[in-house]
MOPAC internal coordinates of N, CA, C and O (Angstrom, degrees):
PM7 1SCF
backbone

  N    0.0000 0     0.00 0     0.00 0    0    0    0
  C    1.4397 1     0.00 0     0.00 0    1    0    0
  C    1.5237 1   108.80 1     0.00 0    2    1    0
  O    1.2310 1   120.45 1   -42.07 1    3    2    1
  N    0.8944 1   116.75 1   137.93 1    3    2    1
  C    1.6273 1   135.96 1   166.58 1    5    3    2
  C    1.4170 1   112.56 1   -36.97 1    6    5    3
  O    1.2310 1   115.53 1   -23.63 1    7    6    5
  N    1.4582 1   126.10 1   156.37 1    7    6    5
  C    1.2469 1   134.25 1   166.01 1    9    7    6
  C    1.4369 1   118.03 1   -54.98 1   10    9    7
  O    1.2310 1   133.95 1   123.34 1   11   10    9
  N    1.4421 1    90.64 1   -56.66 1   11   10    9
  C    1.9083 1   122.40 1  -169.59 1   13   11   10
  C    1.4090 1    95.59 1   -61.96 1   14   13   11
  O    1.2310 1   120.56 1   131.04 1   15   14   13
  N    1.3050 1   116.54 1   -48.96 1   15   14   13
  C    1.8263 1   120.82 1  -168.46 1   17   15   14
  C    1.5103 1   101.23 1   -58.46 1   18   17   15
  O    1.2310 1   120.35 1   105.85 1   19   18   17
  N    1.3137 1   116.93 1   -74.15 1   19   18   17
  C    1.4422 1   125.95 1   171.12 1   21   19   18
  C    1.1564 1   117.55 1   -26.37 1   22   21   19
  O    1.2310 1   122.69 1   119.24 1   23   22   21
  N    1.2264 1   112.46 1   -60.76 1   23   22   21
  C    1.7764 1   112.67 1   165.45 1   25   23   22
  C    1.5646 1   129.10 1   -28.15 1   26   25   23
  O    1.2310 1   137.72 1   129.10 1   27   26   25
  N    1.2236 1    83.28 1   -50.90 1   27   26   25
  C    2.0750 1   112.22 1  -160.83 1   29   27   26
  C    1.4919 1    91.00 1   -59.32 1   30   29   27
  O    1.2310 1   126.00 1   118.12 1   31   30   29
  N    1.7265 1   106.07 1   -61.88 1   31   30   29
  C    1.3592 1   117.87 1  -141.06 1   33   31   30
  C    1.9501 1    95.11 1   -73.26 1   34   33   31
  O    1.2310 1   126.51 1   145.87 1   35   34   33
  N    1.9037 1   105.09 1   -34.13 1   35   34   33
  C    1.4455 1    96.52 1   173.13 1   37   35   34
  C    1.3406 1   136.04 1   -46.29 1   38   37   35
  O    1.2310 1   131.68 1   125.18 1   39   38   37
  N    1.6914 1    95.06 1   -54.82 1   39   38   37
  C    1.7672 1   103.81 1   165.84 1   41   39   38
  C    1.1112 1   112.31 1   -56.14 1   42   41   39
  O    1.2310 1   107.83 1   136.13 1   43   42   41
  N    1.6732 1   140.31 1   -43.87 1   43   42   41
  C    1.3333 1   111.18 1   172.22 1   45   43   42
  C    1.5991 1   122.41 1   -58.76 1   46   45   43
  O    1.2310 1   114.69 1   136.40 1   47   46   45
  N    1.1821 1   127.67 1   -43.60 1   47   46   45
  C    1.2612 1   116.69 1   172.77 1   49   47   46
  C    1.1533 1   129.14 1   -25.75 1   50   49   47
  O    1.2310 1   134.46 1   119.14 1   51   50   49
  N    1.4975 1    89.65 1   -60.86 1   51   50   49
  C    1.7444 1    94.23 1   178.51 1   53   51   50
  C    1.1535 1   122.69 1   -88.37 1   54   53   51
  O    1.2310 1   102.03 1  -127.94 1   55   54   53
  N    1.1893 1   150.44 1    52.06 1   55   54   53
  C    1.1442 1   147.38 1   -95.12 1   57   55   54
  C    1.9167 1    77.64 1   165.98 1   58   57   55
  O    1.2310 1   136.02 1    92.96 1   59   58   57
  N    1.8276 1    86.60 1   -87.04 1   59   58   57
  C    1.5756 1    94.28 1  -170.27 1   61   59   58
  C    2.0131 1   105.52 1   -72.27 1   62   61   59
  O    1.2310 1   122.74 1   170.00 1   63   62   61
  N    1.1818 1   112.36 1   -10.00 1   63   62   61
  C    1.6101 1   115.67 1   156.94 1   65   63   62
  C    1.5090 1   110.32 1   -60.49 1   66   65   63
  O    1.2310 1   120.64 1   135.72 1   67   66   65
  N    1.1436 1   116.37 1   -44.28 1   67   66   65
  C    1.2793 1   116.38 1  -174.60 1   69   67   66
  C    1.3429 1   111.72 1   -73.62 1   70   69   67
  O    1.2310 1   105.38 1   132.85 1   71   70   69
  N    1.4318 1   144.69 1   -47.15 1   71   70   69
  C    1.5417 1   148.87 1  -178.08 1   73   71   70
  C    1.8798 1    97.57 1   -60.21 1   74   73   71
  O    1.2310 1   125.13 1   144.87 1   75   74   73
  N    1.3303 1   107.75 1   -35.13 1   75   74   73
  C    1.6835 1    90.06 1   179.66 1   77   75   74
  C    1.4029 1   114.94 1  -109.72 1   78   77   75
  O    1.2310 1   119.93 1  -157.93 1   79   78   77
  N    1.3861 1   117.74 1    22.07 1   79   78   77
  C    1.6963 1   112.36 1  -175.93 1   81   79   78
  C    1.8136 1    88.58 1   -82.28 1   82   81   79
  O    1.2310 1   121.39 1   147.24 1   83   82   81
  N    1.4000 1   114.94 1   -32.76 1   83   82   81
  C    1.9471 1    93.77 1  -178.42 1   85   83   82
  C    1.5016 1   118.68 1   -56.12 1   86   85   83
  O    1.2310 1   126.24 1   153.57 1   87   86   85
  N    0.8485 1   105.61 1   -26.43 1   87   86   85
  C    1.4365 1   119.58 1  -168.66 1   89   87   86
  C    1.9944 1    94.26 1   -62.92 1   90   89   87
  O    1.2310 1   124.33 1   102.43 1   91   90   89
  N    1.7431 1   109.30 1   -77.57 1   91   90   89
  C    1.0954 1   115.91 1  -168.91 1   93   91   90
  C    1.8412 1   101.24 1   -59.22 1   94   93   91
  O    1.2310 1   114.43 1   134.75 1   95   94   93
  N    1.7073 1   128.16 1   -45.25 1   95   94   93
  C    1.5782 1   110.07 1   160.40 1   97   95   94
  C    1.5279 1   128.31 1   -19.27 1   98   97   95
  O    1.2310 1   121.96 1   130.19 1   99   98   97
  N    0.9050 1   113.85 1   -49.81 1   99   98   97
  C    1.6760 1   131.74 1  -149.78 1  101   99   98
  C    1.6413 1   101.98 1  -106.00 1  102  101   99
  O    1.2310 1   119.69 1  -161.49 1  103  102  101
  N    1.4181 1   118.19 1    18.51 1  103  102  101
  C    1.7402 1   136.96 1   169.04 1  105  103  102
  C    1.7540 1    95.38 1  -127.66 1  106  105  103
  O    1.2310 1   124.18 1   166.07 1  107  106  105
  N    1.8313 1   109.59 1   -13.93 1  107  106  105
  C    1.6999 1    91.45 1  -164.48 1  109  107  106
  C    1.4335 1   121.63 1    94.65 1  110  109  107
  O    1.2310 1   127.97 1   173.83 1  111  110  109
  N    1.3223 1   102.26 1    -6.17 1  111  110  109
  C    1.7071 1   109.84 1   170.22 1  113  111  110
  C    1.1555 1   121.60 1   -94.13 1  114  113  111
  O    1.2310 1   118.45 1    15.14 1  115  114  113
  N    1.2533 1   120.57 1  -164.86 1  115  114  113
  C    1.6942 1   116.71 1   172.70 1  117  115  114
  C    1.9652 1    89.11 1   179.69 1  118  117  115
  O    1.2310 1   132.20 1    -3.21 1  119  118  117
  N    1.2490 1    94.05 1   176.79 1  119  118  117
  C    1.5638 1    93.65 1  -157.72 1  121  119  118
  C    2.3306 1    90.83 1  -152.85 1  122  121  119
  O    1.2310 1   133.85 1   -55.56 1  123  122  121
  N    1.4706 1    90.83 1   124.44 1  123  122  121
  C    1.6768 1    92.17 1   165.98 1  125  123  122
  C    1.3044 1   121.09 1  -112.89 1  126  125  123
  O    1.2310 1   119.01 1    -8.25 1  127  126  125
  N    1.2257 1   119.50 1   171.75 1  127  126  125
  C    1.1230 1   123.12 1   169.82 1  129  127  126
  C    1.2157 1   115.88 1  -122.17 1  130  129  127
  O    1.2310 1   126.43 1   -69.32 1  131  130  129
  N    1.7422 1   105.23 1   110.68 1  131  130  129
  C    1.5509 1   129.06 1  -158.45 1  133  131  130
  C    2.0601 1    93.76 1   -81.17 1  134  133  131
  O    1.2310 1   117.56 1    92.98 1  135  134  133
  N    1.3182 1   122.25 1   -87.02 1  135  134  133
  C    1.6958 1   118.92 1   167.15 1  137  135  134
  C    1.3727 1   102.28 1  -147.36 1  138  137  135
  O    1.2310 1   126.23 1    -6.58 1  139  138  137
  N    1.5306 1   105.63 1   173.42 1  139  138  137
  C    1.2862 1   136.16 1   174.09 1  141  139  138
  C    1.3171 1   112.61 1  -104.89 1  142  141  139
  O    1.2310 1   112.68 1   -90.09 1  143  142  141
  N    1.8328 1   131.42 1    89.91 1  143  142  141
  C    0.8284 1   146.77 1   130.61 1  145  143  142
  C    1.5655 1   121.11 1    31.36 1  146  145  143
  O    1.2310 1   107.89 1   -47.08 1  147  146  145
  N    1.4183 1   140.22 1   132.92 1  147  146  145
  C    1.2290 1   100.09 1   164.68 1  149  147  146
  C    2.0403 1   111.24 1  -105.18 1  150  149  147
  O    1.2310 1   123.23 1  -153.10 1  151  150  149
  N    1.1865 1   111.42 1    26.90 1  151  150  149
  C    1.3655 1   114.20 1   147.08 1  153  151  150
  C    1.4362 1   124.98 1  -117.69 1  154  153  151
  O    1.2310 1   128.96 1  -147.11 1  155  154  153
  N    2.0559 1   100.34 1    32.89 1  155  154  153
  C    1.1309 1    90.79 1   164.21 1  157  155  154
  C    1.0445 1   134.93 1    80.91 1  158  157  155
  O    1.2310 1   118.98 1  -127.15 1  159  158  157
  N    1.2800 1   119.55 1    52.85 1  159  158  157
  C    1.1596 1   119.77 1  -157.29 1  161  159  158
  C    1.6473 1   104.26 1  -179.43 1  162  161  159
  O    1.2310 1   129.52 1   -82.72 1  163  162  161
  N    1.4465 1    99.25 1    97.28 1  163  162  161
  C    1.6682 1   111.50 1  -167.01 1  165  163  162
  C    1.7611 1   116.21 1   -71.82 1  166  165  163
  O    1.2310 1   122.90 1   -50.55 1  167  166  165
  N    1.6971 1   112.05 1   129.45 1  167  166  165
  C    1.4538 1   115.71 1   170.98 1  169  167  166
  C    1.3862 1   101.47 1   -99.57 1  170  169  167
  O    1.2310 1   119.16 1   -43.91 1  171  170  169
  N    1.2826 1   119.22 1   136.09 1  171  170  169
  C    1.3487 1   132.52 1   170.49 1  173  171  170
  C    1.4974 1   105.97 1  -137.02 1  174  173  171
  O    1.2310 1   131.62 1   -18.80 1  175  174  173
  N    1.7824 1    95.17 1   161.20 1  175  174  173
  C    1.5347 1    86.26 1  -174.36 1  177  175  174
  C    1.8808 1    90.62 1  -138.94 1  178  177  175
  O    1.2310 1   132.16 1   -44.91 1  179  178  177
  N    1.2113 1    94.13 1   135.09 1  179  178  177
  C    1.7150 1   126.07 1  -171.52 1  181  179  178
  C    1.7374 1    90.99 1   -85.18 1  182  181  179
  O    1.2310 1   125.26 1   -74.08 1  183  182  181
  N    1.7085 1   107.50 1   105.92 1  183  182  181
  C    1.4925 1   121.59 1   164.01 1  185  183  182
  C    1.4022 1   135.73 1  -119.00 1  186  185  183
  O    1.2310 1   111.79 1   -28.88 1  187  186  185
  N    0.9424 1   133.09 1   151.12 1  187  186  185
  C    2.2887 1   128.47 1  -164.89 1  189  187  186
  C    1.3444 1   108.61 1    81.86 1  190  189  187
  O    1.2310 1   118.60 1    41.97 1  191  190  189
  N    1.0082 1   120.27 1  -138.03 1  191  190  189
  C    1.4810 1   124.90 1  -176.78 1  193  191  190
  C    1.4937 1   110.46 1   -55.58 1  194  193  191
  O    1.2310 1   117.06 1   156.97 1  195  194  193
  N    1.0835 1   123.19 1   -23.03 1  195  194  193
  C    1.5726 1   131.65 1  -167.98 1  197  195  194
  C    1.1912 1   132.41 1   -61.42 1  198  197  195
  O    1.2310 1   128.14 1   120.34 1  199  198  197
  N    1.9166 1   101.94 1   -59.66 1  199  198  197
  C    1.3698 1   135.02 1   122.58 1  201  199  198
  C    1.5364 1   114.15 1    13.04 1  202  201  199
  O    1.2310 1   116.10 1   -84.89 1  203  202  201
  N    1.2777 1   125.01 1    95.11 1  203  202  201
  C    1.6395 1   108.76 1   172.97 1  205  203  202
  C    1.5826 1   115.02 1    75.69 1  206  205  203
  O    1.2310 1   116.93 1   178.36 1  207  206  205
  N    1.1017 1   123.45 1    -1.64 1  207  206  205
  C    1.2246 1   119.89 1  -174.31 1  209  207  206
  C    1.5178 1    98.38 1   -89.59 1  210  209  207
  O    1.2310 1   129.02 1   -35.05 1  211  210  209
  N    1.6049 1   100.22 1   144.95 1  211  210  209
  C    1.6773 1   118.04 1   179.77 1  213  211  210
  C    1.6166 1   105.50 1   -71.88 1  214  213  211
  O    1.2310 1   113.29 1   154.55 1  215  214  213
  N    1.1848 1   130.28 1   -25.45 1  215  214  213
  C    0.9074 1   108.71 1  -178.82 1  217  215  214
  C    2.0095 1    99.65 1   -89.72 1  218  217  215
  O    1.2310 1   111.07 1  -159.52 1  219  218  217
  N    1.1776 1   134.41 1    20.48 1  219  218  217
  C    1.4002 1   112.67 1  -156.63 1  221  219  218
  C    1.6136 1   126.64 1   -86.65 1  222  221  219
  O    1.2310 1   127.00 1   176.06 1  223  222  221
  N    1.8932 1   104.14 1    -3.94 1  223  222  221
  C    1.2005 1   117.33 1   162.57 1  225  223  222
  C    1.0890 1   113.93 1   -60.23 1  226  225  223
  O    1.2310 1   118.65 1   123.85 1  227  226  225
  N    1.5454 1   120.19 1   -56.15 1  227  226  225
  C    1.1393 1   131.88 1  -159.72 1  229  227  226
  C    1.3365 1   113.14 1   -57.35 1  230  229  227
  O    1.2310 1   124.96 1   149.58 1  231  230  229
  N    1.4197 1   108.08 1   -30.42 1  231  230  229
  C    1.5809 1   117.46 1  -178.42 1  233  231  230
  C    1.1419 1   115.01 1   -80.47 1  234  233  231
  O    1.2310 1   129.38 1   156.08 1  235  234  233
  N    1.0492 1    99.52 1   -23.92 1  235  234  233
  C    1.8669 1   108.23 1  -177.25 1  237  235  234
  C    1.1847 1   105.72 1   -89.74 1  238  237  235
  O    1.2310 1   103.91 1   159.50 1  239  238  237
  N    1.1593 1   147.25 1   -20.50 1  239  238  237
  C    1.7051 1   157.85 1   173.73 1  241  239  238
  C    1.8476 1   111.89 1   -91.91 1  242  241  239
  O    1.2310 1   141.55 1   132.40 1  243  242  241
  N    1.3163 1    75.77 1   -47.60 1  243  242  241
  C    1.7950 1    58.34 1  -177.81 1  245  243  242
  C    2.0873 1   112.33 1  -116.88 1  246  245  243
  O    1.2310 1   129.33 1  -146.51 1  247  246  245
  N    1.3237 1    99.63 1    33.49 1  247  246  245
  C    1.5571 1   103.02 1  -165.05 1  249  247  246
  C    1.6266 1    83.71 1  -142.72 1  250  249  247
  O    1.2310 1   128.86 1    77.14 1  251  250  249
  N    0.8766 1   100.54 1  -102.86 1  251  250  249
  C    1.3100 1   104.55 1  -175.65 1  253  251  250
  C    1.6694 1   116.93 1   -35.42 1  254  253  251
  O    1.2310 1   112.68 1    95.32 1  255  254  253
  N    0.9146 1   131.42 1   -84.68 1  255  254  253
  C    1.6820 1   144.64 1   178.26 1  257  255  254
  C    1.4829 1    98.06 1   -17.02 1  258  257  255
  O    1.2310 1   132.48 1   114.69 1  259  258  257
  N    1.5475 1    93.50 1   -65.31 1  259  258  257
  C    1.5411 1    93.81 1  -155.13 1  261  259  258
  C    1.4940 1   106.40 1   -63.85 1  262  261  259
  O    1.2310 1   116.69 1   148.80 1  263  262  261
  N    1.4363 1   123.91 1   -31.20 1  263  262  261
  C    1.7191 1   126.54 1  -179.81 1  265  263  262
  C    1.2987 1   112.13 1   -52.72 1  266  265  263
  O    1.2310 1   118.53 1   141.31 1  267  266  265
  N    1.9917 1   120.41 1   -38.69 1  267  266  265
  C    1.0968 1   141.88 1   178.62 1  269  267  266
  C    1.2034 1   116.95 1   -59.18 1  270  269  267
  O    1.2310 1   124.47 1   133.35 1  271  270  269
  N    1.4271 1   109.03 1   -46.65 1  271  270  269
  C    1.7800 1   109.46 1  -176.51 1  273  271  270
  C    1.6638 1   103.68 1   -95.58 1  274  273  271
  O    1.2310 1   126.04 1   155.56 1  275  274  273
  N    0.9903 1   106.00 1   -24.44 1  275  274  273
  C    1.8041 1   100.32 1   156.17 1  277  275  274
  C    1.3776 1   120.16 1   -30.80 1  278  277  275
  O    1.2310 1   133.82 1    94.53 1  279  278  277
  N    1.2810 1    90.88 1   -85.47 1  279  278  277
  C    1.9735 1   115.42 1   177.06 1  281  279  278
  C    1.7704 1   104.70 1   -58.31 1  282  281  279
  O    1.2310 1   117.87 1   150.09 1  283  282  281
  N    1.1654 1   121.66 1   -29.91 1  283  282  281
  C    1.5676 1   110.65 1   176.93 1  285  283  282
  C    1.3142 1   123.51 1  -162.24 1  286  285  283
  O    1.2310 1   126.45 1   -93.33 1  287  286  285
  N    1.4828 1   105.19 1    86.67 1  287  286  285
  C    1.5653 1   126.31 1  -153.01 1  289  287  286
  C    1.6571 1   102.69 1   -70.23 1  290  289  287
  O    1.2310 1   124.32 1   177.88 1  291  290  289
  N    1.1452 1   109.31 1    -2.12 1  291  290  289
  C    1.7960 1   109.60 1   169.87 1  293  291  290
  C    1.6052 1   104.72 1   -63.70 1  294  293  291
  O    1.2310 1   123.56 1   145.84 1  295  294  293
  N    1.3266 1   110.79 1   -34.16 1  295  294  293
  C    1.6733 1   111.05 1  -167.96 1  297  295  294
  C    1.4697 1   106.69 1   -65.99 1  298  297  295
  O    1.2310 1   119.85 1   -36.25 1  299  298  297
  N    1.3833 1   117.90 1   143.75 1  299  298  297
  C    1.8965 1   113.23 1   174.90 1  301  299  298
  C    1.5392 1    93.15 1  -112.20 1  302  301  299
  O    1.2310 1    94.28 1   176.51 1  303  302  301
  N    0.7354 1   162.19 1    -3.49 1  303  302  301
  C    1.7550 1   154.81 1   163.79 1  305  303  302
  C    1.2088 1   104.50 1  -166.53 1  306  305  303
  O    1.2310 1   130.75 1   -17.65 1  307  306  305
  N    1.6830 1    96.87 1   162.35 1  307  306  305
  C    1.5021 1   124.91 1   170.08 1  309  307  306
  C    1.8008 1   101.04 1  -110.60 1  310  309  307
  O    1.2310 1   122.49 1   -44.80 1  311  310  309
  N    1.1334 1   112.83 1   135.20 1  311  310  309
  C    1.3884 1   100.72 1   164.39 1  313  311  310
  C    1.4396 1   111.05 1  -161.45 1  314  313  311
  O    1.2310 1   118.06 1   -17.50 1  315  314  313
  N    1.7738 1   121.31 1   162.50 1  315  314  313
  C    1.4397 1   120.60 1  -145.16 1  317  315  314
  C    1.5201 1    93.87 1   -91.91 1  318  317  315
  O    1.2310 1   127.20 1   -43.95 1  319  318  317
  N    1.5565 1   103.76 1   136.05 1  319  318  317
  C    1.3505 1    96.74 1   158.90 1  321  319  318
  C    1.3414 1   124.56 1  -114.02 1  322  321  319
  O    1.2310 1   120.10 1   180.00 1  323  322  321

């Protein structure tokens, strides 16, 4: 992949990290962005309340991921690192 591509697709990530970190704030969580894969495939790491929480797959699969491949359908998973 390209420099420029990598670039693009980073800022979108975070981008669409950014529209759902209020969401996980306002539970006490917060959410980083560990790297972008080069098959694509985003590590993030779930921190604050988030951290250890039973529900935190769930958030990450069906909250997170899906906002991610929304905003930038090049990505094939989100997953915790």
């Amino acid at each position: 992949m390209k420099t420029s591509e990598n670039t693009s697709i980073k800022e979108k990530v975070k981008k669409a990290l950014d529209r759902i970190r209020p969401y996980l704030q306002s539970d006490g969580g917060d959410i980083e962005l560990i790297e972008i894969t080069d098959d694509l495939n985003v590590k993030v790491k779930l921190t604050g309340a988030c951290h250890g929480c039973p529900f935190s797959m769930q958030t990450l699969k069906a909250g997170v991921e899906q906002a991610i491949i929304r905003e930038v359908p090049e990505i094939k998973s989100v997953i915790s690192a």
